[in-house]
C-alpha positions in Angstrom: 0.0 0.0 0.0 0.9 3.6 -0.2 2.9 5.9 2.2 0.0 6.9 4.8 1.6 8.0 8.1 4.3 8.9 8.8 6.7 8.1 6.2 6.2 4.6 6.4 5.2 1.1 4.0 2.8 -1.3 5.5 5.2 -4.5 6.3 3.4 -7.9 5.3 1.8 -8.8 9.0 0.4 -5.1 8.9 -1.5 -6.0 5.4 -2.2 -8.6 7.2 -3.1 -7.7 10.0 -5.7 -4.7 8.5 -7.2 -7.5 5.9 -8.5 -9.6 8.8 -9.9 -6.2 10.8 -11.9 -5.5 7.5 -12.7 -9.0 7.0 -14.5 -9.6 10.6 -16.2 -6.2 10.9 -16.5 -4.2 8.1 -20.6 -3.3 8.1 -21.2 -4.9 4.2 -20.3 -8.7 5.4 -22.1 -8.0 8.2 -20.6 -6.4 10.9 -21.6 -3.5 13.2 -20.7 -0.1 11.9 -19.6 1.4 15.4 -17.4 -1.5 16.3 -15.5 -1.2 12.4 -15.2 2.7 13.4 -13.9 2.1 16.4 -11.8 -0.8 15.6 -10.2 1.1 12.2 -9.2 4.2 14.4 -7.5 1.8 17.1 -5.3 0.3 14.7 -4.7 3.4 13.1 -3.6 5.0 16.2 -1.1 2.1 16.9 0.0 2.1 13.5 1.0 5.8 13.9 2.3 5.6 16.9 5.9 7.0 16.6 8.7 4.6 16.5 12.1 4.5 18.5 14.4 3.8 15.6 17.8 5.2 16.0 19.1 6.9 13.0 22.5 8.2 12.8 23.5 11.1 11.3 27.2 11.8 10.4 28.9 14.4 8.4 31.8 14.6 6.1 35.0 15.4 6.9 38.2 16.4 4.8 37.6 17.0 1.1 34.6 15.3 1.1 32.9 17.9 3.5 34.3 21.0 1.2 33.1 19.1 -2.2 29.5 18.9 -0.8 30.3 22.5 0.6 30.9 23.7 -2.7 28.2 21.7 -4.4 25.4 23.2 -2.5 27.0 26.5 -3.2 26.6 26.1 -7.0 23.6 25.0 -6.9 21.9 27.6 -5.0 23.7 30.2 -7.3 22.5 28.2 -10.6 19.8 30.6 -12.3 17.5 28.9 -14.8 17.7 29.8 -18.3 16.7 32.7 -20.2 13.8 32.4 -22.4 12.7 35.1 -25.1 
């Protein structure tokens, strides 16, 4: 499925997972419309509940740092073409 929250896929078990919610009480195969409401905002709210992944963030050093230095400094002084 698409991106919904917050920058994340749906893994397989989520797919899953959301497939059998619909499946047992979604109101057209007979289940109550209140407890699919209710049911669909619980797993949403889990589902969007933020993660503690560790990312780590490192920066350049040497002449790697001063090539992406000058890099960004070309490209924010780039001015797109003339037209007439």
């Amino acid at each position: 499925m698409s991106e919904e929250g917050p920058g994340r896929d749906w893994s397989a078990a989520e797919k899953s997972a959301y497939r059998r919610l619909v499946r047992a009480h979604h109101p057209d195969f007979g289940g109550d419309p209140d407890t699919f409401a209710a049911e669909l905002a619980r797993f949403h709210a889990r589902r969007e509940a933020p993660r503690d992944d560790i990312v780590f963030v490192t920066k350049r050093r040497g002449l790697g740092r001063i090539v992406d230095a000058v890099s960004t400094r070309r490209r924010k002084r780039r001015r797109p073409p003339r037209v007439h």
